[in-house]
Rosetta silent file (secondary structure, phi, psi, omega in degrees, C-alpha in Angstrom):
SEQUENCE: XXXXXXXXXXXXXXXXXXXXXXXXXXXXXXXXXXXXXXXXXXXXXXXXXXXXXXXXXXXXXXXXXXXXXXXXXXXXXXXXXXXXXXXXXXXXXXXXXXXXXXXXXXXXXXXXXXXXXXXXXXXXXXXXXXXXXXXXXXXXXXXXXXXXXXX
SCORE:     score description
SCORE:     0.000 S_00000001
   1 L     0.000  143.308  175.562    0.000    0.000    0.000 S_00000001
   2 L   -71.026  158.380  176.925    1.450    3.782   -0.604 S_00000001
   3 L  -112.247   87.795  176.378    2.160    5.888    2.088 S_00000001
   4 L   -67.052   -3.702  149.464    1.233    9.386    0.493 S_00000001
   5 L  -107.883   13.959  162.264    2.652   11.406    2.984 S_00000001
   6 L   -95.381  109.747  153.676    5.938    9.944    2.836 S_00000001
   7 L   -32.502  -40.633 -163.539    7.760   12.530    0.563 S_00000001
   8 L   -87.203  -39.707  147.150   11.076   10.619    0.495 S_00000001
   9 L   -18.332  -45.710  172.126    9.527    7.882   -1.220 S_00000001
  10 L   -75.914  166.936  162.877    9.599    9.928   -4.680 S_00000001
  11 L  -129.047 -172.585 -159.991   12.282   10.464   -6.521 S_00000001
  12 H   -50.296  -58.218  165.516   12.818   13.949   -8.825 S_00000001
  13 H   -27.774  -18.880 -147.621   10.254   12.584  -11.812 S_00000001
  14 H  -125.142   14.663 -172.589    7.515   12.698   -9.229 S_00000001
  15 L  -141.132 -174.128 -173.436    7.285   16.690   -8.499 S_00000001
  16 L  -137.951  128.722  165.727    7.330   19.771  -11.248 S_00000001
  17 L    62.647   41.049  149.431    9.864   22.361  -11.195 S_00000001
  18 E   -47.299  140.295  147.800   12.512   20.381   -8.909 S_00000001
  19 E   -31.508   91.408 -161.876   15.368   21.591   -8.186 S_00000001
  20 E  -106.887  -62.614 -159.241   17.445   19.755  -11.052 S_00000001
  21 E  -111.716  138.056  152.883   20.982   21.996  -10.460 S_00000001
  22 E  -179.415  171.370 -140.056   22.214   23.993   -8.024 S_00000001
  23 E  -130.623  149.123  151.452   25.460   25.416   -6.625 S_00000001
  24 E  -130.912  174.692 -161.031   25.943   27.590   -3.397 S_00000001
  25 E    68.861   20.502 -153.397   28.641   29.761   -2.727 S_00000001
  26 E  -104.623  141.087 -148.765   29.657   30.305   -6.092 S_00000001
  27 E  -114.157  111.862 -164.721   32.498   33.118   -6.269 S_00000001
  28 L   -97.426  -18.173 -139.808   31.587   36.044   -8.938 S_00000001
  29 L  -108.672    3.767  164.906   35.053   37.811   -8.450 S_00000001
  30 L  -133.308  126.789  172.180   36.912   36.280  -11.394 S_00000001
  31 L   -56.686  146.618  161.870   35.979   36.563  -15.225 S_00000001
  32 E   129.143 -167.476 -153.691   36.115   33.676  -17.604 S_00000001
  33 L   -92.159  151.319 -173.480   34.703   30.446  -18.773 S_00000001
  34 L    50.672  126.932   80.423   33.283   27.469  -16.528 S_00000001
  35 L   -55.795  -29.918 -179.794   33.859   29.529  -13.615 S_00000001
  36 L  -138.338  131.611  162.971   31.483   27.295  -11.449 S_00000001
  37 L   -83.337  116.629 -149.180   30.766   24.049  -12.551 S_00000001
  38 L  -134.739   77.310 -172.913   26.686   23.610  -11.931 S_00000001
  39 E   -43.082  170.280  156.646   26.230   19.429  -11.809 S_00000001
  40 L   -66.893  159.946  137.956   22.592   17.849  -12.968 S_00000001
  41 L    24.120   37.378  171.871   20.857   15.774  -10.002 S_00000001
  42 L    51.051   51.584 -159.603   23.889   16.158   -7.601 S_00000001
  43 L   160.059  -54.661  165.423   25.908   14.102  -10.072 S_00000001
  44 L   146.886  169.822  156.447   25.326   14.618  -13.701 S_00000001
  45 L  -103.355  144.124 -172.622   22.859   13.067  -15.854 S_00000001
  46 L   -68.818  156.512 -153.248   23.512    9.709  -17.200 S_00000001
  47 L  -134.613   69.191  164.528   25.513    9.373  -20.024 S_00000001
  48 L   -65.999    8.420  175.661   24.776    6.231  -22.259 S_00000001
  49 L    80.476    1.368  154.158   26.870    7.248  -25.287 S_00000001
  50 L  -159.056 -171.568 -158.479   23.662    8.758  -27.366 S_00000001
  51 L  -101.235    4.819  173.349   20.585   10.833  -26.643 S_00000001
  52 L   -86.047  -44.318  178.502   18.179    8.288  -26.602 S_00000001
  53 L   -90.970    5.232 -174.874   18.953    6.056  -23.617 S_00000001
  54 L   -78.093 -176.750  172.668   20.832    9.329  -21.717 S_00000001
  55 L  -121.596  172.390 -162.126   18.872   11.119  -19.387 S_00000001
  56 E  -138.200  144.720  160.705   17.170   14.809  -19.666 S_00000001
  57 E  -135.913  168.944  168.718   15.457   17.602  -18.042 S_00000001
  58 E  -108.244  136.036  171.539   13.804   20.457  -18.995 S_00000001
  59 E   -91.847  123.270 -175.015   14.722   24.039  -17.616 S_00000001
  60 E  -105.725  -22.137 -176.246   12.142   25.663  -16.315 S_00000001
  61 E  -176.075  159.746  179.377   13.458   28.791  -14.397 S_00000001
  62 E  -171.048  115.878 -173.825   17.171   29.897  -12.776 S_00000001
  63 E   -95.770  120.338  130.032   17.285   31.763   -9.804 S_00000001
  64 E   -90.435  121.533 -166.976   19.988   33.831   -8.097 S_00000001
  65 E  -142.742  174.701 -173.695   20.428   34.591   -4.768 S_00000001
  66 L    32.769   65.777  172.966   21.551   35.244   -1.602 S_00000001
  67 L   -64.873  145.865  170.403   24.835   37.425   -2.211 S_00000001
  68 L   -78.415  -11.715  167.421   26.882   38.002    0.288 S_00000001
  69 L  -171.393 -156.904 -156.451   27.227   41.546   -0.773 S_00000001
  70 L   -74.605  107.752  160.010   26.430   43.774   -3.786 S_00000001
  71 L  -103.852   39.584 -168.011   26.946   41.837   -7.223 S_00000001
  72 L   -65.908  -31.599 -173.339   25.120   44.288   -9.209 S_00000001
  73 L   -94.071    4.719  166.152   28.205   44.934  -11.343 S_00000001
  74 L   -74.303  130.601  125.092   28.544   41.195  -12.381 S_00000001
  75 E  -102.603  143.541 -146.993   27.746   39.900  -15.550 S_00000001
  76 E  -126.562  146.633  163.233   26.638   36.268  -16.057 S_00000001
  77 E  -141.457  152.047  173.322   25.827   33.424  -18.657 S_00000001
  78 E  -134.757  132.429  175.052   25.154   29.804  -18.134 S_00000001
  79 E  -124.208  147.471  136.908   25.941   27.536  -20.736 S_00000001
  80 L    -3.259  -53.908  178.058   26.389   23.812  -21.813 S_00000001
  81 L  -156.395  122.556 -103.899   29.150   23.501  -22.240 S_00000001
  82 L  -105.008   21.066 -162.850   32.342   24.927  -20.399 S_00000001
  83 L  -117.826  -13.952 -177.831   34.150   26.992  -23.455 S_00000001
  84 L   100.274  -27.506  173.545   31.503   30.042  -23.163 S_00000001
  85 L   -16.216  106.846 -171.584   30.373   28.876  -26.228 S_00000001
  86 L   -93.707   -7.343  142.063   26.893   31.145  -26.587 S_00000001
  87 L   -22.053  -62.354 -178.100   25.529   29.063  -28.961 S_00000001
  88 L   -60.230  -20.023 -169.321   25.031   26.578  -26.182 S_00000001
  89 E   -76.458  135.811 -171.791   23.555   29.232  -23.713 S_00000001
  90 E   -92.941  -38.704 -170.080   20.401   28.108  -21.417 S_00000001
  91 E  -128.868  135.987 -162.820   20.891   31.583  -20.184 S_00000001
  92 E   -79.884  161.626  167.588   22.606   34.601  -22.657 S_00000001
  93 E   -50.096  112.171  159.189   24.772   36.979  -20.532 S_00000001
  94 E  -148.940  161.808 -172.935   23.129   39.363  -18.082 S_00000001
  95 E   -71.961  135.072  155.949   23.769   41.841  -15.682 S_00000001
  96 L   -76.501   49.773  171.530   22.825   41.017  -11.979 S_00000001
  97 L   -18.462  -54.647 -156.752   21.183   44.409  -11.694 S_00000001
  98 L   -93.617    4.383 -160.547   18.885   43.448   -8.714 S_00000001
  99 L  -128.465   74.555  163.652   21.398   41.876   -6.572 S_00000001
 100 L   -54.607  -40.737 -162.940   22.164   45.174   -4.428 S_00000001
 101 L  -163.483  172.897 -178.793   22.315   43.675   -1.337 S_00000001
 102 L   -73.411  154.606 -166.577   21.633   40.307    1.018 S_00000001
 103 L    78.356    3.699  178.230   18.550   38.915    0.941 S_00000001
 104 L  -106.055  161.143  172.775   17.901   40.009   -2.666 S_00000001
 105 E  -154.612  161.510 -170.204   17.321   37.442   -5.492 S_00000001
 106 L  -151.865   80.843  148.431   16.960   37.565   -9.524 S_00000001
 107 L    -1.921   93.808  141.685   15.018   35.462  -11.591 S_00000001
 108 L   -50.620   95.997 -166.720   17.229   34.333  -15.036 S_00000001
 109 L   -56.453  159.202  161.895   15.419   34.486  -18.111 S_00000001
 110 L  -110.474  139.362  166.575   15.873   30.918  -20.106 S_00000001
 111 L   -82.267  163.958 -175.966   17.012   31.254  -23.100 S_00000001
 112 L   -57.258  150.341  -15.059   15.816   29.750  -26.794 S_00000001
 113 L   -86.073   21.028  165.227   15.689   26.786  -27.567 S_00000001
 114 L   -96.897    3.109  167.765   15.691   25.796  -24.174 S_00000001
 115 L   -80.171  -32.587 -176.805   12.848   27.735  -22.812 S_00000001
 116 L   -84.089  -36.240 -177.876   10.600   26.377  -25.570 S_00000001
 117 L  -159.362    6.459 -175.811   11.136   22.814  -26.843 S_00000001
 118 L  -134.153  135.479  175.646   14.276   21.539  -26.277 S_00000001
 119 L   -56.526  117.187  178.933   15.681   19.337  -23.362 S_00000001
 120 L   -53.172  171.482  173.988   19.622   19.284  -21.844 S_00000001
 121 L  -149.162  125.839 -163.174   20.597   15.659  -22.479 S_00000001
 122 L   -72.067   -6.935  158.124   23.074   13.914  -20.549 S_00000001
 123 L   -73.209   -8.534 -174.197   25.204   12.488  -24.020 S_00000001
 124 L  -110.023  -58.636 -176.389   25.767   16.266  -24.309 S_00000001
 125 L  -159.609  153.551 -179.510   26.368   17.313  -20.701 S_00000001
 126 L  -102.693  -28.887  162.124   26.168   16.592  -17.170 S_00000001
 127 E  -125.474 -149.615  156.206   25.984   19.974  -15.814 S_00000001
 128 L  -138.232  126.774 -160.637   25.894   23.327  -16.694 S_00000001
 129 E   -85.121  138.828 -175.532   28.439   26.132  -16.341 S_00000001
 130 E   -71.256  154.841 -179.621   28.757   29.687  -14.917 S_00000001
 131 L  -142.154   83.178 -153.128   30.168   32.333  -17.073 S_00000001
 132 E  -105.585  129.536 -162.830   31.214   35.649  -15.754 S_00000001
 133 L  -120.257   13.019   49.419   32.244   38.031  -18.400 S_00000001
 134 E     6.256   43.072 -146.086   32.013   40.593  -15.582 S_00000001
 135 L   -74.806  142.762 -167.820   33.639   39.707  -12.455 S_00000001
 136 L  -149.965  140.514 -145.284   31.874   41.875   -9.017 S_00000001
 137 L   -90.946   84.162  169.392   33.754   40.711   -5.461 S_00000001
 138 L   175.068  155.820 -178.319   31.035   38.458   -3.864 S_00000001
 139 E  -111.042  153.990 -172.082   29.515   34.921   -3.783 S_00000001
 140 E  -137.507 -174.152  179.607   25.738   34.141   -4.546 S_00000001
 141 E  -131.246  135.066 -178.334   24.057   30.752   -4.665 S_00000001
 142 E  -135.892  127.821  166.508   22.079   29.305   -8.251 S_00000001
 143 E   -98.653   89.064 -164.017   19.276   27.216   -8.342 S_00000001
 144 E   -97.403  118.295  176.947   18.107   25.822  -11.611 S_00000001
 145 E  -112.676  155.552  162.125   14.386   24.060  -11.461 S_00000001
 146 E  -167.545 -149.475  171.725   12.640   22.111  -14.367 S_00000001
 147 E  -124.821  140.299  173.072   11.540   18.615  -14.498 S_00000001
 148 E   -75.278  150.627  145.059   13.622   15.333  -15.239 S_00000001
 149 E   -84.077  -37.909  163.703   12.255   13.561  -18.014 S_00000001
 150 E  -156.838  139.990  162.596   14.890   10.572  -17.296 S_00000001
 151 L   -46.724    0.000    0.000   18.083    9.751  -15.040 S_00000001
């Protein structure tokens, strides 16, 4: 019989808008590519050698928050894959405008095609990487939610 108020019983597949990535502490104060390394499912997504038996989510929203002090003068991208490549970007380069002070946080638009129709896939990548082309002296924490489709 189910127990429907045991939570721990699911796994990620079984909610909407999970938490699929996320990083804390990640250190804004030097420019360049990869800066933070942002794993899948605390581990990557599986990686079967093509995109049919890998596993996938969809990105649904990527949040930053809770600087330790003003990163307003950072700019950010998160990409695919760890060369900056912007082809590749779930989120294009933007300034972290709103994130004056602690306790502030700032919604990341996702960018095309992954806000509309297309999935990361774990034959492609296991996590996804910070990209500060703007370095601003302070650490924040990013949270990426969507849904898996598969491990």
């Amino acid at each position: 019989m189910a127990n429907p108020d045991a939570v721990g019983q699911n796994l990620p597949d079984s909610f909407g808008n999970f938490a699929i990535a996320q990083v804390t502490g990640a250190s804004l104060a030097t420019a360049g590519n990869a800066v933070v390394a942002i794993p899948f499912l605390k581990g990557g997504l599986t990686n079967s050698g093509n995109l049919t038996g890998s596993g996938q989510v969809i990105i649904r929203r990527v949040t930053v928050q809770n600087p330790n002090t003003s990163v307003a003068l950072a700019n950010v991208g998160i990409t695919t894959s760890n060369d900056g490549n912007t082809s590749n970007a779930v989120v294009a380069v933007v300034s972290l405008a709103n994130l004056t002070a602690v306790n502030k946080f700032q919604d990341l638009a996702v960018a095309s095609p992954f806000a509309l129709t297309t999935t990361v896939n774990g034959a492609n990548t296991s996590a996804l990487y910070l990209n500060v082309s703007n370095a601003a002296a302070g650490i924040v924490d990013i949270k990426i939610y969507g849904d898996t489709v598969s491990f």
